[in-house]
matplotlib code that plots the C-alpha trace (Angstrom):
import matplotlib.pyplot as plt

x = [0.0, 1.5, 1.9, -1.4, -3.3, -2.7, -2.8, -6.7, -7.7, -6.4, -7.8, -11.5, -11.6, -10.1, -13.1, -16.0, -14.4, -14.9, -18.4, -19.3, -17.9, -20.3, -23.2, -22.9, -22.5, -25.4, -27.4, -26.5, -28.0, -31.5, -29.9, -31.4, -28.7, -26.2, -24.7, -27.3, -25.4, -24.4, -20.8, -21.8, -21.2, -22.8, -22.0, -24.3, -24.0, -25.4, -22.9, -20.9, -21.5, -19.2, -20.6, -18.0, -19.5, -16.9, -19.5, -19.7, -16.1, -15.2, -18.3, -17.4, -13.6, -14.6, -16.7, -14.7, -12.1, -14.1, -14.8, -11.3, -10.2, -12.9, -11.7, -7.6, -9.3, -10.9, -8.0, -5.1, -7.0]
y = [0.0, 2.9, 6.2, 8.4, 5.2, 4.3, 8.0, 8.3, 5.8, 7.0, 10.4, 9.0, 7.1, 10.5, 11.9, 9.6, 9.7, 13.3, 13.2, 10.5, 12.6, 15.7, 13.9, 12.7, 16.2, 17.5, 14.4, 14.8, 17.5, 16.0, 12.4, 13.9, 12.2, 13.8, 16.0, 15.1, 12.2, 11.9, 12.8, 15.7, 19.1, 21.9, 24.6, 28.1, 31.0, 34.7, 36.0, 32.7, 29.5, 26.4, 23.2, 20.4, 17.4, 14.7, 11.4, 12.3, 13.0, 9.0, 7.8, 9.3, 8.8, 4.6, 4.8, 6.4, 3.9, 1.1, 2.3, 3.3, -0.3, -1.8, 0.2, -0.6, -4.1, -4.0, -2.1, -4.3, -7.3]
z = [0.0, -0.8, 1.4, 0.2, 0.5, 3.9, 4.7, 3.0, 4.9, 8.6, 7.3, 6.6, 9.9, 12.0, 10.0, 11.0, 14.4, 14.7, 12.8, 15.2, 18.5, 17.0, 16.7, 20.2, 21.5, 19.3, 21.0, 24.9, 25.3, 24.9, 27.7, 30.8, 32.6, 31.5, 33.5, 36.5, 37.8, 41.7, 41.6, 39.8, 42.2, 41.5, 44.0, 43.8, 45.8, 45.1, 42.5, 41.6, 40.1, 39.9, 38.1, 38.0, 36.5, 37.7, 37.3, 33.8, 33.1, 34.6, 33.2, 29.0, 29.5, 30.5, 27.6, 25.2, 26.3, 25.4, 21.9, 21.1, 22.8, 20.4, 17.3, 17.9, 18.2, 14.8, 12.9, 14.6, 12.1]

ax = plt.figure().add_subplot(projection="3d")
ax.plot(x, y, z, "-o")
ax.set_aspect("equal")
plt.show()
């Protein structure tokens, strides 16, 4: 396979990657879970507001790892 094959083809998986990744951020809006979950802290006072969704943060990066893990998987074939 020469360079600008192999190249085209990690440049159109990159691209449905990211397509992928927008469409989920278009979609999580409307997951009313998302962003609600226990470890969540949201702190609000009078003139200051501090939302630090942590639960969310572990719970995306495990499932982002299981996708990528899935995908290395599938491309190591």
């Amino acid at each position: 396979m020469s360079g600008f094959e192999s190249l085209g083809r990690y440049l159109l998986i990159i691209g449905g990657m990211v397509f992928l990744l927008g469409l989920l951020l278009t979609l999580a809006g409307r997951i009313p879970w998302v962003g609600r979950l226990p470890g969540d802290i949201a702190i609000q006072r009078e003139r200051f507001g501090c939302y630090a969704p942590l639960a969310t943060c572990i719970l995306l990066s495990v499932v982002l790892t299981l996708f990528l893990n899935l995908i290395a998987r599938i491309l190591k074939r």
